[in-house]
C-alpha positions as CSV (number, residue, x, y, z in Angstrom):
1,X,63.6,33.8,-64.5
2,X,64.8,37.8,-63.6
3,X,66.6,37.4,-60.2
4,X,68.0,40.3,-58.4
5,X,71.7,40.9,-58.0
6,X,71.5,43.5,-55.8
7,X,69.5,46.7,-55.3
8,X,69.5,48.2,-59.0
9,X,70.9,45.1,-61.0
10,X,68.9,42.2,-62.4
11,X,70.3,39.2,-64.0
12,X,68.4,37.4,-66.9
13,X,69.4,34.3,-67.6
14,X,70.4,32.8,-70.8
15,X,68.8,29.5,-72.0
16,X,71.2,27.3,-74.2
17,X,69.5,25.8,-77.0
18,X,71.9,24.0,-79.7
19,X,74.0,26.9,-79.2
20,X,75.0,28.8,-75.9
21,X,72.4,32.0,-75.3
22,X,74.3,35.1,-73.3
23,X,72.7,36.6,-70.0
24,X,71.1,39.6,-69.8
25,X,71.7,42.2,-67.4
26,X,69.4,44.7,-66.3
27,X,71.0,48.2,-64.6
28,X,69.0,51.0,-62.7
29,X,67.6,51.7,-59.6
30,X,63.6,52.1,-60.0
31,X,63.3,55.4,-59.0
32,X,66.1,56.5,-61.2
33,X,63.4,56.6,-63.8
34,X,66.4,55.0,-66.4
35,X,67.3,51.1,-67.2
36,X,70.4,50.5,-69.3
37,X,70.4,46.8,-70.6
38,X,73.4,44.9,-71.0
39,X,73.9,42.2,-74.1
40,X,71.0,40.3,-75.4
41,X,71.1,37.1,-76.5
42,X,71.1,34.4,-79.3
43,X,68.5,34.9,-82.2
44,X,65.1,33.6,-80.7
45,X,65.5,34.5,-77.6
46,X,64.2,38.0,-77.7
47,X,61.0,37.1,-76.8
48,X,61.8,35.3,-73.6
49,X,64.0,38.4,-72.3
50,X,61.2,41.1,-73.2
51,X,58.7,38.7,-71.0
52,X,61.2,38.2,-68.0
53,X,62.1,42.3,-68.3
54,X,58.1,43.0,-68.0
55,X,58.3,39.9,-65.0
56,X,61.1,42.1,-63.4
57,X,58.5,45.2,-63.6
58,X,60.9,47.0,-65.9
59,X,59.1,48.9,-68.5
60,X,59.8,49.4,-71.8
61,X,59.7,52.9,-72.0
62,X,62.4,53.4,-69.7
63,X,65.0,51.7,-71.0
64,X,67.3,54.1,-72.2
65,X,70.3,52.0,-73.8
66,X,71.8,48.6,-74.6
67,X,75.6,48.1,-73.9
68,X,77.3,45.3,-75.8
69,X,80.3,43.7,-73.8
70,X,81.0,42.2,-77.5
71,X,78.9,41.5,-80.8
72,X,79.4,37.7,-81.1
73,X,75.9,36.2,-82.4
74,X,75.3,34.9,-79.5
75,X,75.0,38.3,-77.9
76,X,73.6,40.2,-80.5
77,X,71.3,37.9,-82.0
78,X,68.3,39.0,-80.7
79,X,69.0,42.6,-80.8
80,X,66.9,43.2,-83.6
81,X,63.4,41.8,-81.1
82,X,64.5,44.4,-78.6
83,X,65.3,47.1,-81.3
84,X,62.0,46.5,-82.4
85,X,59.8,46.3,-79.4
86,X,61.7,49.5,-78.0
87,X,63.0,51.5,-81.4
88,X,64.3,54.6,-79.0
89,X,66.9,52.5,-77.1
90,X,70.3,53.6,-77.8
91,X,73.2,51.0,-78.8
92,X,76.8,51.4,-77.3
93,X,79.4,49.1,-78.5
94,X,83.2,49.6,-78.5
95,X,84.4,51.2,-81.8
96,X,86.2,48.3,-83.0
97,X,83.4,46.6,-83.0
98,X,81.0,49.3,-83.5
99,X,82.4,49.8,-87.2
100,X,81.8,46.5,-88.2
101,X,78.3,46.9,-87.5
102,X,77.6,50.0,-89.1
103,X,79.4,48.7,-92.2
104,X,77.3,45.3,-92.3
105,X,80.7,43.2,-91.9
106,X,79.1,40.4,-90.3
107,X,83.1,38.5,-89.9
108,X,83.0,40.1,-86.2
109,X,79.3,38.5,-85.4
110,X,80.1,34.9,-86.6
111,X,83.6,34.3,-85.8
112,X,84.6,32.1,-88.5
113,X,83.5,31.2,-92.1
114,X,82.6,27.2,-91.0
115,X,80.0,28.4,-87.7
116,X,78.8,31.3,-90.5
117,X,77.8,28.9,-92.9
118,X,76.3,26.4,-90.5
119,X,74.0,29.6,-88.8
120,X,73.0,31.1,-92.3
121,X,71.8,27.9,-93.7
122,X,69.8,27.2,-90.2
123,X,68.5,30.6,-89.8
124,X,68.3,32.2,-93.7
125,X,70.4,34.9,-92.3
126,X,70.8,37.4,-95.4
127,X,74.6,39.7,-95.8
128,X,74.2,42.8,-94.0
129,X,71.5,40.9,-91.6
130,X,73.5,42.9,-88.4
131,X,73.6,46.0,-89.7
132,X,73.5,48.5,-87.0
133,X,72.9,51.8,-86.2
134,X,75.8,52.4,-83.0
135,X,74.4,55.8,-80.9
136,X,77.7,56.0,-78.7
137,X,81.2,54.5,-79.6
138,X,83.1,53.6,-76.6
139,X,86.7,53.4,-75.8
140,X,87.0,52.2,-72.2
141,X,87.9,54.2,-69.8
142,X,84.4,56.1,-69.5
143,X,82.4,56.5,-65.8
144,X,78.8,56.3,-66.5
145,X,75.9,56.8,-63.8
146,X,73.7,53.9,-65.4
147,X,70.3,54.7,-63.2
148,X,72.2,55.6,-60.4
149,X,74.5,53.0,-60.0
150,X,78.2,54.3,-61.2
151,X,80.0,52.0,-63.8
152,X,83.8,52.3,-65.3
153,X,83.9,50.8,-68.9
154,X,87.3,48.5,-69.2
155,X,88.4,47.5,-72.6
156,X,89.0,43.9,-72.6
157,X,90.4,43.2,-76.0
158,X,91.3,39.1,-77.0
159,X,88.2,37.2,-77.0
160,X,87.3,39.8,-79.1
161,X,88.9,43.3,-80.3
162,X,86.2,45.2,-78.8
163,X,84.9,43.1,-75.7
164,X,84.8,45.1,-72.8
165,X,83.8,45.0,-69.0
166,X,81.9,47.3,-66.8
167,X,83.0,48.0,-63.4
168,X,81.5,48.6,-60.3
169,X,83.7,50.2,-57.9
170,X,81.5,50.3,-54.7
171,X,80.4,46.4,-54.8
172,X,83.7,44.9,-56.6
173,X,81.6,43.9,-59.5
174,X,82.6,43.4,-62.9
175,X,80.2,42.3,-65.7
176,X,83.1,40.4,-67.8
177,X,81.2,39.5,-71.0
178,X,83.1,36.2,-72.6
179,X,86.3,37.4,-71.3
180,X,86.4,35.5,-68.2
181,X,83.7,32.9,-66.6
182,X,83.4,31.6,-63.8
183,X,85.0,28.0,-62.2
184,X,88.6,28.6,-63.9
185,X,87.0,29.2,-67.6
186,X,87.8,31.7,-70.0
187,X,86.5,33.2,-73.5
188,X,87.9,31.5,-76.6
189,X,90.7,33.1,-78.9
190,X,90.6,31.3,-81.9
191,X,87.5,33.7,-83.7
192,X,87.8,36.5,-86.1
193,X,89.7,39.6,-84.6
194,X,90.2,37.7,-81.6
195,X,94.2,37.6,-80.2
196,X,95.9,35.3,-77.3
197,X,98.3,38.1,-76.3
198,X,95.7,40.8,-75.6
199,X,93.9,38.4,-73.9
200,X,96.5,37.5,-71.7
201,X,97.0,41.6,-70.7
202,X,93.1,41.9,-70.4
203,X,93.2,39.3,-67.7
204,X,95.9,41.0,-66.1
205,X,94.0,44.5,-65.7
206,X,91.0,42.0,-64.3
207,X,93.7,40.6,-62.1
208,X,94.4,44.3,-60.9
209,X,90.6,44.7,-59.9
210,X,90.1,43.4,-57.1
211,X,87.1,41.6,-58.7
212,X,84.4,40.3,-55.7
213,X,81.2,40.0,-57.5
214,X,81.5,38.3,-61.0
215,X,79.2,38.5,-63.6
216,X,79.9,37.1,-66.8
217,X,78.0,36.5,-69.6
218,X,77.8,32.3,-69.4
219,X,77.3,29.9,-66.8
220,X,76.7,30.7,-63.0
221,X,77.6,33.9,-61.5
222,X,79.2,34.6,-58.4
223,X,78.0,37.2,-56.0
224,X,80.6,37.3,-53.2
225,X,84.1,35.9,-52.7
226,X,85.3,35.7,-56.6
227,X,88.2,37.0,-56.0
228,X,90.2,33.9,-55.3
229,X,88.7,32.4,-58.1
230,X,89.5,35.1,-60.3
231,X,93.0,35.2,-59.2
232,X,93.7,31.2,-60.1
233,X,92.1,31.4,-62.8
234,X,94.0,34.4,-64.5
235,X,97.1,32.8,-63.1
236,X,96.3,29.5,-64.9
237,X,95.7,30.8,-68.3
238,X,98.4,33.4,-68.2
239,X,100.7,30.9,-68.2
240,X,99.3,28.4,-70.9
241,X,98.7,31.8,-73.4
242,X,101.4,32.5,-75.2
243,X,101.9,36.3,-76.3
């Protein structure tokens, strides 16, 4: 079910089936006329989000973009539902990711050749399946008014080379994608273009934040107080990643 954040953000949850589904987040204050969407979901899911986005009252029409904190399959994998349903949206992904997709190099979607195999047998997924069209590269760094609520894009790099977080300066809130969960977790660094030691100095600049609300992209989220949980866990991990 859509649940509300707070005024102007909407969290959709994911639902796990044999393989873990990212949230959906939901950006724009309703009389801003604009919603930006952020990630999607695992393939077969983009049916569920489009109902809970028409249960959240957010119409179609006025969704304007979809920001990708990363383009693991998980994330993407029902991108082509919403593409379809909505064919004006915009897609913004970083550009080291965003030039895998426009080339069809689906390495940066799977991870590895073994989980590749095991989702194209399952799912008949054809070469060139993500192909994407990316409207706006991004490079971190960029302050967007998304429906009137201001957001700093963060390049995150190590769970992925182009993961990135978006920033919420007024509430403390950072939408962290897979780079760091909730309860002491954080992403993986094992994938395709993924790397420990960038990892390690993207949880140092989350470290730096001052993070209160956290929303990641798995699991629960936290609305107030994360930032002693943040802290431990960047502390733990720092010191079991090596550079």
């Amino acid at each position: 079910m859509i649940e509300k954040v707070i005024d102007g953000v909407w969290w959709i949850p994911g639902r796990d089936k044999f393989l873990p589904d990212s949230h959906m987040y939901v950006i724009g204050l309703p009389d801003s006329g604009e919603f930006t969407l952020v990630d999607c979901g695992l393939m077969e899911m983009g049916a569920y989000k489009l109902e809970e986005l028409d249960r959240g009252g957010i119409p179609l029409k006025k969704v304007k973009r979809i920001i990708m904190t990363h383009t693991h399959l998980d994330h993407i994998g029902c991108l082509s539902d919403i593409l379809e349903a909505a064919p004006d949206v915009e897609v913004w992904v970083h550009k080291d990711e965003a030039d895998y997709l426009v080339r069809g190099d689906d390495r940066i979607v799977f991870g590895n050749q073994m989980f590749e195999s095991m989702i194209r047998s399952q799912y008949a997924i054809p070469d060139g399946y993500f192909t994407t069209k990316v409207h706006r590269k991004l490079e971190g760094g960029e302050e967007f008014s998304l429906g009137g609520i201001s957001f700093t894009v963060i390049h995150l790099p190590g769970h992925s080379v182009g993961s990135i977080g978006l920033f919420n300066e007024e509430h403390k809130m950072l939408m962290s994608g897979d780079t760091i969960y909730a309860d002491g977790a954080i992403g993986r660094y094992d994938l395709f273009s993924a790397d420990p030691g960038e990892l390690k100095r993207s949880l140092g600049i989350i470290a730096e934040l001052g993070v209160d609300m956290l929303l990641p992209c798995h699991n629960r989220i936290v609305r107030r107080g994360a930032g002693p949980m943040v802290q431990s866990t960047v502390k733990q991990w720092q010191a079991l990643i090596g550079d």
